[in-house]
C-alpha positions in Angstrom: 42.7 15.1 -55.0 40.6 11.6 -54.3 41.1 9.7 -56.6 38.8 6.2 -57.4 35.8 7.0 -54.9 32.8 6.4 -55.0 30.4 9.7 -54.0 26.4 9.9 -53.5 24.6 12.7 -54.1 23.1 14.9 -51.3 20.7 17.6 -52.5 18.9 18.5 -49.3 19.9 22.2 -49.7 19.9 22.5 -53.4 23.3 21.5 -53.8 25.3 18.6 -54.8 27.6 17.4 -52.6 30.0 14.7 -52.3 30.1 12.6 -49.6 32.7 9.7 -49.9 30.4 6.0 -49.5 31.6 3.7 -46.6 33.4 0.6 -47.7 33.6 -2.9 -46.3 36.9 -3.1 -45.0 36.5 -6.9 -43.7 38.3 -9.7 -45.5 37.7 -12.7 -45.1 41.1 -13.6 -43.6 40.3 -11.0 -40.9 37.2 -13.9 -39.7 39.5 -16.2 -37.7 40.8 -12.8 -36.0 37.3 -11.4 -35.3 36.3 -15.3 -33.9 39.0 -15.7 -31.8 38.2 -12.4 -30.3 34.8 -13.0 -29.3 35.6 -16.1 -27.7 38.0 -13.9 -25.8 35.3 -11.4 -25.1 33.0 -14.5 -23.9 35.6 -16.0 -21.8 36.1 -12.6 -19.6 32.2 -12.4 -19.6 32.2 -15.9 -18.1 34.7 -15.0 -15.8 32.7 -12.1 -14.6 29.3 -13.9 -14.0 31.4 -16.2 -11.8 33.3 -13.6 -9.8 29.7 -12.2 -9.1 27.9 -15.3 -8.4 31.0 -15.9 -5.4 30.4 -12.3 -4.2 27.2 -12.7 -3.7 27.2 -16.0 -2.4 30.3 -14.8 0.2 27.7 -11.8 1.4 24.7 -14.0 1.8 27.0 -16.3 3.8 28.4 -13.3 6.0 24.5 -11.8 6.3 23.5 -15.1 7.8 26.3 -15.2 10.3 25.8 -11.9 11.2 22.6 -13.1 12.1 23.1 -15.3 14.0 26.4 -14.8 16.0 24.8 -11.3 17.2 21.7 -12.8 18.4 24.2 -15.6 19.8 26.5 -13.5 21.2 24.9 -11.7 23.4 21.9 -14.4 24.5 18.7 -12.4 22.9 15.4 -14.1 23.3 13.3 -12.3 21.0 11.2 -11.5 20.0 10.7 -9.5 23.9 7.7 -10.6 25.7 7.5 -8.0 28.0 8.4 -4.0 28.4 10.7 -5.3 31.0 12.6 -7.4 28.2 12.8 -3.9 26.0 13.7 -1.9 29.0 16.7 -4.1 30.0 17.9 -4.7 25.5 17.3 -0.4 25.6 19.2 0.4 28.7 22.9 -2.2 27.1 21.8 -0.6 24.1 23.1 2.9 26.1 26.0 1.8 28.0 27.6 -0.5 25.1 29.0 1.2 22.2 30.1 -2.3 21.0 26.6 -4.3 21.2 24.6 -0.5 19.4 27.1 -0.9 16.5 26.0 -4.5 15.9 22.7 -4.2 16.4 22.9 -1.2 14.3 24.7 -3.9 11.4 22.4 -7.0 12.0 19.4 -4.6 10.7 20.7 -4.8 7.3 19.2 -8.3 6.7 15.8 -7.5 8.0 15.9 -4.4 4.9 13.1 -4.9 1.9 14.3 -6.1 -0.6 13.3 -3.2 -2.8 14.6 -0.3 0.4 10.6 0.2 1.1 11.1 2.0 4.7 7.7 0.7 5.7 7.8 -2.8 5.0 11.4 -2.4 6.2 10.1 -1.4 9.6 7.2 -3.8 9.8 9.8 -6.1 10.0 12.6 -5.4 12.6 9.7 -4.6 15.1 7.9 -7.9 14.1 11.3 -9.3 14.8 12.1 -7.6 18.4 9.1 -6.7 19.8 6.0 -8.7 20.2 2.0 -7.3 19.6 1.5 -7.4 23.4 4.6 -4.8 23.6 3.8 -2.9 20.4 0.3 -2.3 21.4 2.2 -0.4 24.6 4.1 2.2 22.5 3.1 5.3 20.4 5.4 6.9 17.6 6.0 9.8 19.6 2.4 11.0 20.4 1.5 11.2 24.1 -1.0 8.9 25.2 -2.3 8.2 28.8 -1.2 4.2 28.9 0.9 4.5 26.4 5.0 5.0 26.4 6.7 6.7 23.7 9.6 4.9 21.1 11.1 7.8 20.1 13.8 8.7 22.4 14.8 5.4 22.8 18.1 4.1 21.9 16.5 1.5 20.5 14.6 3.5 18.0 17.7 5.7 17.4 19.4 2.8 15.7 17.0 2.2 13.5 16.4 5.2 12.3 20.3 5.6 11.9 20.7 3.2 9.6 17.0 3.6 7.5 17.6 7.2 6.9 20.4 7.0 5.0 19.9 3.8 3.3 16.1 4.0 1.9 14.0 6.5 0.1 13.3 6.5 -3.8 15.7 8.1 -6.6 14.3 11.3 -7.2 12.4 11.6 -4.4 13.7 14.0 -1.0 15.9 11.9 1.8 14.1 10.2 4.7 13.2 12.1 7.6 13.2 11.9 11.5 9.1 13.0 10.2 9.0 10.5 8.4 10.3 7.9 10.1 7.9 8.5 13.3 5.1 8.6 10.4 5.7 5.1 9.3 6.4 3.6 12.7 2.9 5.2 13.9 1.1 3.3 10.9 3.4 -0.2 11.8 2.2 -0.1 15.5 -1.4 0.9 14.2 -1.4 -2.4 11.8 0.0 -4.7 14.6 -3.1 -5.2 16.0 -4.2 -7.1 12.5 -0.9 -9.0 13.2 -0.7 -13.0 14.4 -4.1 -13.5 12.0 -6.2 -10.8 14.3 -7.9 -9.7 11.8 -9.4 -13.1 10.8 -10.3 -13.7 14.6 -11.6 -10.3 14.8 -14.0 -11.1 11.3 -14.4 -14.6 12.8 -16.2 -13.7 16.0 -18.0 -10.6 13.5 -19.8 -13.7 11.1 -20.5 -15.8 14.7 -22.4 -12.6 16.3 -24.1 -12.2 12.7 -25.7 -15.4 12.4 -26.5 -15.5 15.9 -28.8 -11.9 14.9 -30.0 -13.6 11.5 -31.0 -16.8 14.3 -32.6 -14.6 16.5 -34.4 -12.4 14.0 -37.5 -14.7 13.3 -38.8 -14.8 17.1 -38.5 -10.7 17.1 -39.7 -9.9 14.2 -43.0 -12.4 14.9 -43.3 -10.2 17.9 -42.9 -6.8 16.5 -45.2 -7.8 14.2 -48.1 -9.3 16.4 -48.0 -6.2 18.3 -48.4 -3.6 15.4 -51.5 -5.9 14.2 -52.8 -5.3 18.1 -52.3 -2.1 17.8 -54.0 -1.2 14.4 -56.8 -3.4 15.6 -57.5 -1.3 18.8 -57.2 1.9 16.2 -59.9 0.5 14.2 -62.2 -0.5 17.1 -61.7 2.7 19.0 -62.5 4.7 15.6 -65.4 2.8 15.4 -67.3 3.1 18.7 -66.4 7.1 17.9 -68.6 6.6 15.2 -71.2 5.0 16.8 -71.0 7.7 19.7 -71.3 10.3 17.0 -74.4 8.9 15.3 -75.9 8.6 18.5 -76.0 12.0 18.8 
């Protein structure tokens, strides 16, 4: 039996039913208690943020050094001027397990920021390899002129370590498809690179108003010699009619 409570009345089904009312159960001499917790709880939260800011600072530290002791270590000039400059990076890239598994590791800091397999790419072959050499590779398409980057030991590290790090939630893994899809449309966008495309519209706007220049003198002409011609139309129709009245 419940004694002393206080009920509310429910009659969503008809019926009257007693459900018990929730009390305050917070004194006031429970408020230094509940105070001293949360300044407890704030501490730890404090203590957190910090551990996290040193994390992250000891990983941006350890990206940078990665950086640069593997591009120190092993003396690489890039990015490579040449296909001889690839060739010779490709071929150590075979025989040393060691310098593969680095290379393979320094990628990590050239990763968008946001795991976008494109951009990603755009920028470890912006890094390595020049526009003269990109403009010498395909994807994996043959082309007469052209050498192929699939294949290459070179290529396999990258796609080793994209494949398994990008790609959208939701959305299907990263494929070897894939991957030669998005380097074809990086090595087809590195002619715009090193501001080509301005040059490129530069020399368009020069050729332009060099035609707009030119356009006066021809046009003068084209039309001097339409008036000659109409003129010789009418004087030849009229000597026909002279001839025919002749008659």
């Amino acid at each position: 039996m419940i004694e002393e409570q206080d009920f509310i009345n429910n009659d969503t089904l008809g019926k009257n039913l007693a459900v018990p009312k929730k009390k305050n159960t917070l004194r006031k001499d429970d408020l230094p208690l509940v105070l001293s917790a949360l300044k407890g709880l704030s501490v730890d939260v404090q203590e957190i943020l910090a551990n996290q800011r040193s994390i992250l600072l000891r990983l941006g530290q350890r990206e940078t050094a990665t950086k640069t002791l593997f591009t120190e270590k092993y003396k690489l000039e890039i990015s490579f001027q040449s296909t001889e400059q690839f060739d010779e990076f490709n071929e150590k890239l075979k025989i040393d397990d060691g310098l593969r598994t680095e290379f393979s590791s320094s990628l990590n800091w050239l990763f968008d920021r946001e795991l976008n397999a494109s951009k990603t790419l755009t920028n470890v072959f912006k890094k390595y390899l020049s526009q003269n050499v990109i403009l010498k590779f395909t994807a994996k398409k043959n082309v007469p002129g052209k050498r192929i980057m699939k294949g290459t030991y070179f290529y396999e590290c990258i796609s080793g370590v994209i494949i398994p790090t990008h790609g959208r939630p939701g959305e299907k893994p990263l494929t070897e498809y894939n991957i030669c899809s998005l380097i074809c449309k990086v090595f087809n966008n590195a002619k715009n690179w090193e501001g080509e495309r301005q040059k490129r519209a530069a020399l368009q706007n020069r050729l332009s108003d060099k035609a707009v220049r030119g356009r006066p003198r021809n046009f003068m002409i084209q039309r001097k010699i339409k008036i000659q011609s109409t003129h010789f139309k009418i004087e030849r129709r009229k000597q026909t009619a002279k001839m025919s009245l002749s008659y």
